[in-house]
C-alpha positions in Angstrom: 5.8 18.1 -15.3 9.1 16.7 -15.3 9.5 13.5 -17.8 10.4 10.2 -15.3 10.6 7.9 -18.4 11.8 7.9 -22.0 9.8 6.6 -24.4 12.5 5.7 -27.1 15.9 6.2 -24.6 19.0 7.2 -26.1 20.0 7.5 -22.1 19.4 6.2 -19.2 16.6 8.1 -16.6 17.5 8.1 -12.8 14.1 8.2 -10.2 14.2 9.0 -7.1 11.3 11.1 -5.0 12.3 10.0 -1.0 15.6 9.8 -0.3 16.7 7.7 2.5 15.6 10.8 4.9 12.0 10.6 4.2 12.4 14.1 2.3 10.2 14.3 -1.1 11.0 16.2 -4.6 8.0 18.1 -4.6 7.8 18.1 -7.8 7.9 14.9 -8.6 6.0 13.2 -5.8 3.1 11.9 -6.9 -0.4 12.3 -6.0 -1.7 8.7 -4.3 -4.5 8.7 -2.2 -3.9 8.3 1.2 -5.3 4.5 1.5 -3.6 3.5 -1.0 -0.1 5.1 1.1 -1.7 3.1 3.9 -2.1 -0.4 1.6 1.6 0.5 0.4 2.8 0.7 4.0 1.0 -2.1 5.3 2.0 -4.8 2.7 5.8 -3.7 3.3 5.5 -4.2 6.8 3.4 -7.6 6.1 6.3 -9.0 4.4 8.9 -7.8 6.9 7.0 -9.2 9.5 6.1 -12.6 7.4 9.9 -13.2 6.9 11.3 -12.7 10.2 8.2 -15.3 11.3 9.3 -17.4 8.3 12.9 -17.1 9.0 12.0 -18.7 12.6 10.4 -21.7 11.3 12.7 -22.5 9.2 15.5 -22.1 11.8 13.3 -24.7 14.1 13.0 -26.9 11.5 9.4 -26.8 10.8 9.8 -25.5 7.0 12.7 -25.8 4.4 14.9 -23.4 2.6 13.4 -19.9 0.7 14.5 -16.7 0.4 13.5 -13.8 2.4 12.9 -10.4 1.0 14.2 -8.3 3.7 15.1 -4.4 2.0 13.5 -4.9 -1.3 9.8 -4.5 0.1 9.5 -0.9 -2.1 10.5 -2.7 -5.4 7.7 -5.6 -5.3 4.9 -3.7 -3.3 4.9 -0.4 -5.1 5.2 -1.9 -8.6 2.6 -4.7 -8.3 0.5 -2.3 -7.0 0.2 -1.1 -10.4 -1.6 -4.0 -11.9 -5.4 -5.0 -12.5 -6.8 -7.8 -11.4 -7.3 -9.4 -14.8 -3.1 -8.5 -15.5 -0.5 -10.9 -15.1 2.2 -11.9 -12.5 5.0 -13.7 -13.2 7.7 -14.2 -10.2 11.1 -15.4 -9.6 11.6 -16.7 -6.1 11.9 -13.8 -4.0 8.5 -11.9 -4.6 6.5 -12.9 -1.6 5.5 -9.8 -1.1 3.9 -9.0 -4.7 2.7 -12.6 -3.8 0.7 -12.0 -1.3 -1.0 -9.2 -2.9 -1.9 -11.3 -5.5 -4.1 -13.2 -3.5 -1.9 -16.3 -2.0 -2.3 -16.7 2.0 1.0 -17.0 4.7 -0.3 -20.7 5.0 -0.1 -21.0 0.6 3.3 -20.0 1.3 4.4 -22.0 4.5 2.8 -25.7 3.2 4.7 -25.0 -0.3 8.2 -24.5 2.1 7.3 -27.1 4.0 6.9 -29.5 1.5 3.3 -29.9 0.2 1.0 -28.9 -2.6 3.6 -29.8 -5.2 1.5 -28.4 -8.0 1.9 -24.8 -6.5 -1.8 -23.8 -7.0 -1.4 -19.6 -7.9 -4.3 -17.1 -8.7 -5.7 -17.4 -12.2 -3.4 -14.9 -13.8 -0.1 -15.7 -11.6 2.6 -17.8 -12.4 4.3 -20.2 -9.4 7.3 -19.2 -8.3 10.3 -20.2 -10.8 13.5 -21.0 -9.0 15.6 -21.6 -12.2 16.9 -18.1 -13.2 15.8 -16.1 -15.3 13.6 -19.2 -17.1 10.3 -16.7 -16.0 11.5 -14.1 -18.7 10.2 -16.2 -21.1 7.2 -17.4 -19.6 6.4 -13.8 -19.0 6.7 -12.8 -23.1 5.1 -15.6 -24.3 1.9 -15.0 -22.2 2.3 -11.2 -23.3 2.4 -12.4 -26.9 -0.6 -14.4 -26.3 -2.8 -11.5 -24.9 -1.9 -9.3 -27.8 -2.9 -11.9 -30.0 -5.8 -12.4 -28.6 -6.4 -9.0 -28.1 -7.5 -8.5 -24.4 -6.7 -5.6 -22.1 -3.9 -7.7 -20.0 0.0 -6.4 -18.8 2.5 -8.9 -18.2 4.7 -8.3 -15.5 8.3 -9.9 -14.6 10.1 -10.1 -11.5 13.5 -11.1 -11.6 17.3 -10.2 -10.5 20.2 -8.7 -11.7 22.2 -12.0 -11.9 19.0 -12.9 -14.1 20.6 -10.7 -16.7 23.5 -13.4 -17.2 21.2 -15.7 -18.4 20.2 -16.2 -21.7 16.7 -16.5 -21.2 16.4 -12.8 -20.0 18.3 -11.6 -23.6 16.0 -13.8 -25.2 12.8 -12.8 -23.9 14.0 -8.9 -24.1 14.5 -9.3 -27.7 11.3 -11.0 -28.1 9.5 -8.6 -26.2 11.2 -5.6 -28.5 10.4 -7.5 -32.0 7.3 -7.9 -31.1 6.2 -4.9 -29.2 4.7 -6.7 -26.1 2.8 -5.5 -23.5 5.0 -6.6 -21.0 7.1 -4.8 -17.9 11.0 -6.3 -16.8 11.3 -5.2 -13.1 14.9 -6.2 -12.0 15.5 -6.3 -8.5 19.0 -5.1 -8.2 19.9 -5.8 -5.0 23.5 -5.9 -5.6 24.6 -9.6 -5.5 23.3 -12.8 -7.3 24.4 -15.4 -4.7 28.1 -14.6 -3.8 28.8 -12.7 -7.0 28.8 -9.4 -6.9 26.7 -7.0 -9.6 30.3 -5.7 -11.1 31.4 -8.8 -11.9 27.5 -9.5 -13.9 27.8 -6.6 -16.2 30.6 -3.5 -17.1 27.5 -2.3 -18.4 27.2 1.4 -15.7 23.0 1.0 -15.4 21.2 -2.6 -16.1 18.8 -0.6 -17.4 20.5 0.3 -20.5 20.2 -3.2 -21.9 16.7 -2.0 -22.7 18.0 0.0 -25.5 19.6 -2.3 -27.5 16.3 -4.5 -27.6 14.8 -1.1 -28.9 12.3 -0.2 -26.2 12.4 2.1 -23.0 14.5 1.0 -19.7 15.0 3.6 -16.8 16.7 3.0 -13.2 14.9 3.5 -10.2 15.8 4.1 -6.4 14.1 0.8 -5.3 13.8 1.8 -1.6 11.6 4.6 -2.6 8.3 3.6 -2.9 7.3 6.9 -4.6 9.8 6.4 -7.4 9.0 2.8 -8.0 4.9 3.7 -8.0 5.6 6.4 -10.6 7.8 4.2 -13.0 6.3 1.0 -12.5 2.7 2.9 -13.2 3.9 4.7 -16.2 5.5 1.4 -17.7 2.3 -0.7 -17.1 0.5 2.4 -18.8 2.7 2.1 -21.8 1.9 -1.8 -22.3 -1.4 -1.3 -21.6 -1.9 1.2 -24.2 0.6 1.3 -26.8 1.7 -2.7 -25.9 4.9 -1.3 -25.6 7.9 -3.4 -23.0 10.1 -1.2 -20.6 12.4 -2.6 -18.0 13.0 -0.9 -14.6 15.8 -1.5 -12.4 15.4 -1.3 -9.0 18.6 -0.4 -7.2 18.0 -1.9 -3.9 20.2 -4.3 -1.6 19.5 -7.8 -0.1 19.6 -7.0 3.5 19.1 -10.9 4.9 20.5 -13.9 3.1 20.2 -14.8 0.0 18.4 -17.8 1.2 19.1 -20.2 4.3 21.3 -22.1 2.9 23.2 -19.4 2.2 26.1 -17.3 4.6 26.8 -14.3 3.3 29.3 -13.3 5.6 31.8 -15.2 3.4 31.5 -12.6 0.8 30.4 -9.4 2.1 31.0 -7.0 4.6 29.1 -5.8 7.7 30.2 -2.7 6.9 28.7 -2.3 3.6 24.8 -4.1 5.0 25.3 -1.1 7.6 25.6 1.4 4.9 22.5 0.1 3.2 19.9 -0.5 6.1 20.5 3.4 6.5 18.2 3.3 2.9 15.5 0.6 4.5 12.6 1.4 2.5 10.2 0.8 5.5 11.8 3.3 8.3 12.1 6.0 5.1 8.0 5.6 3.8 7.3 5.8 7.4 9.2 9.1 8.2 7.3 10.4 4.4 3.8 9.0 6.1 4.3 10.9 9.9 5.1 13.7 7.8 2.4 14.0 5.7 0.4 13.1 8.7 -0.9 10.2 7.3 0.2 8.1 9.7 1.4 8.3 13.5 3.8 6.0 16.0 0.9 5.0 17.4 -0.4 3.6 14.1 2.7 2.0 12.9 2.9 0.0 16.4 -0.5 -1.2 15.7 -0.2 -2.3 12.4 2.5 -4.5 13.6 0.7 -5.8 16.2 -2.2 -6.9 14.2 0.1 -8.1 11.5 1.5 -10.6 13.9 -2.0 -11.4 15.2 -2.7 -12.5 11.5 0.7 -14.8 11.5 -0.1 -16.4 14.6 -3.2 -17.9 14.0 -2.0 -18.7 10.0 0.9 -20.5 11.5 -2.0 -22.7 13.8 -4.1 -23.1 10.8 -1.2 -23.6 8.6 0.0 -26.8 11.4 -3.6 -28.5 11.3 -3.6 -28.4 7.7 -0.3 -30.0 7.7 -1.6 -32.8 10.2 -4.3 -33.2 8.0 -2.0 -34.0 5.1 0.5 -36.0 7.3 -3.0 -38.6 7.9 -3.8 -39.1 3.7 -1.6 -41.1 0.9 0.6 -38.4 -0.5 -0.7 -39.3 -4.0 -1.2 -35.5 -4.1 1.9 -34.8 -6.1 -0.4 -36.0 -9.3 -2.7 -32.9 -8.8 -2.4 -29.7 -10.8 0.0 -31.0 -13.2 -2.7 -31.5 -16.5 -6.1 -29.8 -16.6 -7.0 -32.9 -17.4 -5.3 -36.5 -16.4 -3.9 -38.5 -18.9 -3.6 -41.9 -19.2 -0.2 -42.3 -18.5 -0.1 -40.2 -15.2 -3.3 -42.0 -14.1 -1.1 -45.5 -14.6 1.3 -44.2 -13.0 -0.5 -42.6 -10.1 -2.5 -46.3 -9.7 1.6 -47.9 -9.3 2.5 -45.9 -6.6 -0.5 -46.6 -5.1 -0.2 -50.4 -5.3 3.2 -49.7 -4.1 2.5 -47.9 -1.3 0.3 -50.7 -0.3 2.3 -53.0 -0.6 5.0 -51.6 0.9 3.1 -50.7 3.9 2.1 -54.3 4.3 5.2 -55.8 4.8 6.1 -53.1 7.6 3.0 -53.9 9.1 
């Protein structure tokens, strides 16, 4: 079988199984059952679907800024895919997707944009999201370096972006990870532009995957609107952690197709020329011409998925507004929650003063 990844690189690897076509290297397209093409399918349409609701809300006021995900469903879903329950999950900002996989509801995700649960309750081996970038890096190695210690069967893995790799937290946790020999996987989203700035101007270096090699463990670039090519790297890095505690970072070459968030305009600095160029590689129209093909999957199918899917968002957004109702009627002392296991003195003083202050303060309006 053809090698996909290098175990000690002195190059670079390139993946790719579906081009933008929907046609498949036979012999390299793996062998995944076919509910598992239909959980891979699903979850990519889920997230379309759950930002173009999201994307409304926010528009109408109802939530606050975040960042949709729209063309970089193949790089999330297809590698997070790959863990185990008991494996961990450490985000950026932009991995709704891998989010909701992980066990987090479209109402989690609406009442954190809207405002509440400050303390960003996650599954038991996920991380909240981390908007300063690249900080996650190191989160991610440290809990790596703690499972190796302790000696349980758990893979670490990091989402983050290409502009992450200006940071000094991402050279710091890649060195780490290499000393070390972590079990941990870097998945760089690539999509081309960290804000306004364009990938050239992060790097000369030709791949970001290359960086791997001078932290002394495996790196390999990946077409990150194929889903095939992501599920094959992302599933032999998470192999290599799991069994040799070995790191590998995988870039995924995709492209942010939306914003980078909505506060953000990004015809300022890019083209609609060059977006054109790249929805021609939307991961979601190409897995879908790969799934009629295989005949996994028909029109017919595809339309109902979506139809269900926003079914589901409806009545999360309706549950998601009573919740917030409910909220809107109790003291908003809620922002002390989740922050200690255990309360210490301190916080509980302080939570009793704005309390009393609240009180107060309501009295003399009243």
């Amino acid at each position: 079988m053809p090698r996909r990844i290098i175990e000690r690189p002195r190059g670079i690897e390139y993946l790719s199984i579906l081009d933008e076509k929907g046609r498949v290297d036979k012999k390299l397209e793996p062998d995944i059952p076919e509910e598992t093409l239909k959980a891979i399918h699903r979850l990519m349409v889920f997230a379309r679907l759950f930002d173009e609701r999201t994307l409304q809300l926010q528009r109408q006021g109802r939530i606050g800024t975040f960042a949709p995900i729209k063309g970089q469903e193949a790089a999330q879903v297809a590698s997070v895919l790959r863990l185990r329950e008991q494996d961990w999950f450490v985000p950026s900002f932009r991995e709704t997707a891998a989010q909701i996989h992980r066990g987090l509801t479209p109402q989690d995700v609406w009442l954190f944009y809207a405002g509440y649960r400050e303390g960003v309750r996650v599954p038991e081996h996920d991380l909240p999201l981390c908007v300063p970038v690249g900080s996650q890096c190191q989160h991610a190695v440290g809990i790596a370096y703690a499972s190796k210690l302790k000696k349980r069967d758990e893979v670490t893995m990091v989402f983050h972006g290409d502009g992450a790799t200006s940071e000094g937290d991402f050279h710091e946790a890649m060195n780490f990870a290499g000393v070390f020999h972590l079990p941990v996987v870097f998945v760089c989203q690539n999509n081309q532009w960290a804000i306004s700035l364009p990938r050239e101007r992060q790097t000369a270096s030709k791949t970001i995957a290359q960086k791997a090699i001078a932290y002394g463990f495996g790196g390999i670039q990946v077409d990150g609107n194929d889903p095939l090519a992501v599920w094959v790297a992302a599933g032999e890095a998470v192999e290599r952690a799991r069994s040799e505690s070995e790191p590998t970072l995988i870039e995924c070459v995709t492209y942010r197709l939306a914003v980078h968030t909505t506060a953000d305009d990004p015809k300022r600095y890019r083209s609609d020329e060059e977006v054109k160029e790249w929805e021609k590689k939307d991961p979601i129209p190409r897995f879908e011409k790969y799934l009629k093909a295989k005949g996994v999957m028909s029109d017919k199918d595809f339309a109902a998925v979506r139809e269900e899917i926003r079914e589901e968002l409806k009545t999360a957004w309706k549950e998601t507004e009573q919740v917030i109702r409910e909220l809107e009627a109790t003291r908003p002392d809620v922002i002390f929650d989740a922050i200690h296991a255990e309360t210490p003195p301190e916080l509980a003083e302080q939570r009793a003063y704005f309390l009393r202050r609240l009180e107060r303060e309501g009295g003399r309006h009243a």
